[in-house]
N, C-alpha and C positions, 0 to 999 in steps of 0.2 A: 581824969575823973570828971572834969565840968565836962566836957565835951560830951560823956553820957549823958549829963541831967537830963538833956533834952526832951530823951526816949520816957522818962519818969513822969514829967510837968505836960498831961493832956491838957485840950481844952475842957472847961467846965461845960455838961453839956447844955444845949439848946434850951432858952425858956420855953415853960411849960411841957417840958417833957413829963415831970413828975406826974399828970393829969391822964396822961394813954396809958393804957396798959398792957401790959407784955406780950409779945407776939404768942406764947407758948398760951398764956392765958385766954388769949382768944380765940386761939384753935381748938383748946378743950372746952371753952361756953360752947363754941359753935358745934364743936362734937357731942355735946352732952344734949343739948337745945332736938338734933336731927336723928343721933341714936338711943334716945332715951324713951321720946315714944314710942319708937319700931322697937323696942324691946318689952314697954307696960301695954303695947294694945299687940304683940308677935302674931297670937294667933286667930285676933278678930281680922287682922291686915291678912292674913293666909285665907280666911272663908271668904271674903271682899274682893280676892286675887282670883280664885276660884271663881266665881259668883261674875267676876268680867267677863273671864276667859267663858265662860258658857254662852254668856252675851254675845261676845265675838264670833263664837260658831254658829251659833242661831242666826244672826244677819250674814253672817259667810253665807250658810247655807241658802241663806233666801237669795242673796244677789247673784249668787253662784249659775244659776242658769241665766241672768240677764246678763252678767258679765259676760260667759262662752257665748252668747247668744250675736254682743255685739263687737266683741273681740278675735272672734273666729274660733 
C-alpha cells in the first residue's frame, strides 16, 4: 500500500500558475476575437471580396498586354 502513495502525492503545481489561463480558454477568446467579426460584418466582407476581385481584373487587364508584350 505505501509503495502506491507515490502515484497519489503530485507536486503542488508551479507559482503563479493560478494567473494564465487555460489553454481551452484561449483558443476560444482567440476564436471568438477572429470569427465574430467575419460573422456581424459576413456580408459587407462578401461585397468588399467582390469589389477586389473586380480591382484585380481591371489592372490584369491593363498589364495583360505589357506583360505578353515583354514576356513573349
Amino acid at each position: 500500500m505505501m509503495k502506491d502513495d507515490w502515484r497519489n502525492n503530485l507536486l503542488p503545481p508551479p507559482e503563479g500558475l493560478e494567473d494564465r489561463p487555460d489553454g481551452f480558454i484561449s483558443v476560444a477568446i482567440l476564436a471568438f476575437i477572429i470569427l465574430g467579426p467575419l460573422i456581424y460584418f459576413g456580408p459587407q466582407l462578401g461585397a468588399l471580396e467582390a469589389w477586389l476581385v473586380d480591382v484585380y481584373r481591371i489592372v490584369d487587364s491593363w498589364v495583360a498586354p505589357v506583360r505578353d508584350f515583354v514576356l513573349g
